[in-house]
C-alpha positions as CSV (number, residue, x, y, z in Angstrom):
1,X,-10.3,-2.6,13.5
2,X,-11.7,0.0,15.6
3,X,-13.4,1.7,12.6
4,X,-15.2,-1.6,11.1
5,X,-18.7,-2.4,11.6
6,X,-20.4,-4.7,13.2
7,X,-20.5,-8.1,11.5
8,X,-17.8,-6.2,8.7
9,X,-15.1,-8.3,7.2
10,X,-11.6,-6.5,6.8
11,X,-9.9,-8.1,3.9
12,X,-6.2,-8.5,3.7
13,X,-5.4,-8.3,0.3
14,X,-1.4,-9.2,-0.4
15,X,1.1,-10.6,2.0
16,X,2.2,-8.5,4.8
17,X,5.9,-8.2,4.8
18,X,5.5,-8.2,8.8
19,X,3.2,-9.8,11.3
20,X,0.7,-7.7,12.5
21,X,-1.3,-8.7,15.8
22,X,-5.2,-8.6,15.8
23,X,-7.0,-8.3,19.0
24,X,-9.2,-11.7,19.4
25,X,-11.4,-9.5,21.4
26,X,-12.3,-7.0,19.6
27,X,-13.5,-10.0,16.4
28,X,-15.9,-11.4,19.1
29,X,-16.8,-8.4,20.7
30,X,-18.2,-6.9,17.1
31,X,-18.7,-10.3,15.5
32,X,-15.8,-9.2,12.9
33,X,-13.5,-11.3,11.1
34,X,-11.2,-10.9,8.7
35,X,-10.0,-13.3,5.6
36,X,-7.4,-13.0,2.7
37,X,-6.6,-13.1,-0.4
38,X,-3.4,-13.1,-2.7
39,X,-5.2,-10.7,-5.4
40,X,-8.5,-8.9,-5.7
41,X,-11.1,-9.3,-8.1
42,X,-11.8,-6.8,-11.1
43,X,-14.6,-5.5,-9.8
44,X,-13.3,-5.7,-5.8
45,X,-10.7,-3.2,-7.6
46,X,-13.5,-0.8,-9.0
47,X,-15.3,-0.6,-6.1
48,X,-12.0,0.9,-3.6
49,X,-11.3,2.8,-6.3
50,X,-14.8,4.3,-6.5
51,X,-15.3,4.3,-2.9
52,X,-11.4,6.6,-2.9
53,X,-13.3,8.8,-5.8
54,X,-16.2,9.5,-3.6
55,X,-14.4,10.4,-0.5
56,X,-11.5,12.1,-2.0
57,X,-9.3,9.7,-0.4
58,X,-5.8,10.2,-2.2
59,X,-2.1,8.2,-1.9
60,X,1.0,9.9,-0.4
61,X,3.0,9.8,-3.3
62,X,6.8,11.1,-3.4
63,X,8.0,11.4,-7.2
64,X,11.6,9.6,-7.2
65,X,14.5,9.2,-9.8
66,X,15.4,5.9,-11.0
67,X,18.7,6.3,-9.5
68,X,16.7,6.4,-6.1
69,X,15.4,2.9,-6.6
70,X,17.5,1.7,-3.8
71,X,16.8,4.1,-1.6
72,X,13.3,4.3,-2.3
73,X,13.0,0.1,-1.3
74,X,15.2,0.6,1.9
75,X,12.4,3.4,2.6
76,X,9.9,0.4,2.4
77,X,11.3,-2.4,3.9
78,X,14.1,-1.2,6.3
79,X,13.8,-1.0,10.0
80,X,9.9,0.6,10.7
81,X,8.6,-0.5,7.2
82,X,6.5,2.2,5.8
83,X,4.7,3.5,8.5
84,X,3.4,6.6,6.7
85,X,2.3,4.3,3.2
86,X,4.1,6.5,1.4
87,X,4.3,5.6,-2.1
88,X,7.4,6.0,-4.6
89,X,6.6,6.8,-8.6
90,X,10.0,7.1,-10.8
91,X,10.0,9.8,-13.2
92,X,11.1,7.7,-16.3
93,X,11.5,11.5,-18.6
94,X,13.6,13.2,-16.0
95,X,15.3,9.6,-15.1
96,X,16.1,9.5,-18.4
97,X,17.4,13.1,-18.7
98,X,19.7,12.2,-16.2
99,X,23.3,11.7,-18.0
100,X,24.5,10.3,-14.9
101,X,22.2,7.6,-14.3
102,X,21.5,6.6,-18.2
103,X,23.9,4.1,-19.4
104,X,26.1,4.3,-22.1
105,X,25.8,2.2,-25.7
């Protein structure tokens, strides 16, 4: 909140797995407010992702197995959430590769 402009409008895009407390005084102080939304628009979508592009603004991404599915969701919603917005991607080729995880015909 600190970083939005005067008269800005943060939008919460999603549901928040956790309440999150917003300081009352800082919307009046800066006339802010904030509103919500289950899903963005097409072209709300282009515009973060060209506003990322022009600032160089890249996810934390960890490349995971599939056999780390459970692990990686624990890492997401367990005790602390995900602080650092990490982000998990599975590796479906080397998932696959994986004789141990693959299941048999």
């Amino acid at each position: 909140m600190p970083l939005l402009a005067k008269n800005g409008t943060i939008v919460q895009l999603g549901i928040a797995l956790k309440p999150h407390p917003i300081s009352q005084f800082m919307l009046m102080r800066g006339r802010k407010s904030i509103s919500g939304s289950a899903v963005g628009s097409l072209k709300s979508h282009e515009e973060v992702l060209e506003l990322c592009a022009k600032h160089n603004i890249l996810p934390d991404c960890k490349i995971i197995e599939a056999n780390q599915i459970d692990w990686a969701w624990e890492q997401l919603t367990g005790e602390g959430g995900n602080k650092d917005g990490v982000r998990y991607v599975i590796d479906v080729k080397k998932s696959l590769a994986n004789e141990s995880f693959v299941p048999k015909k």
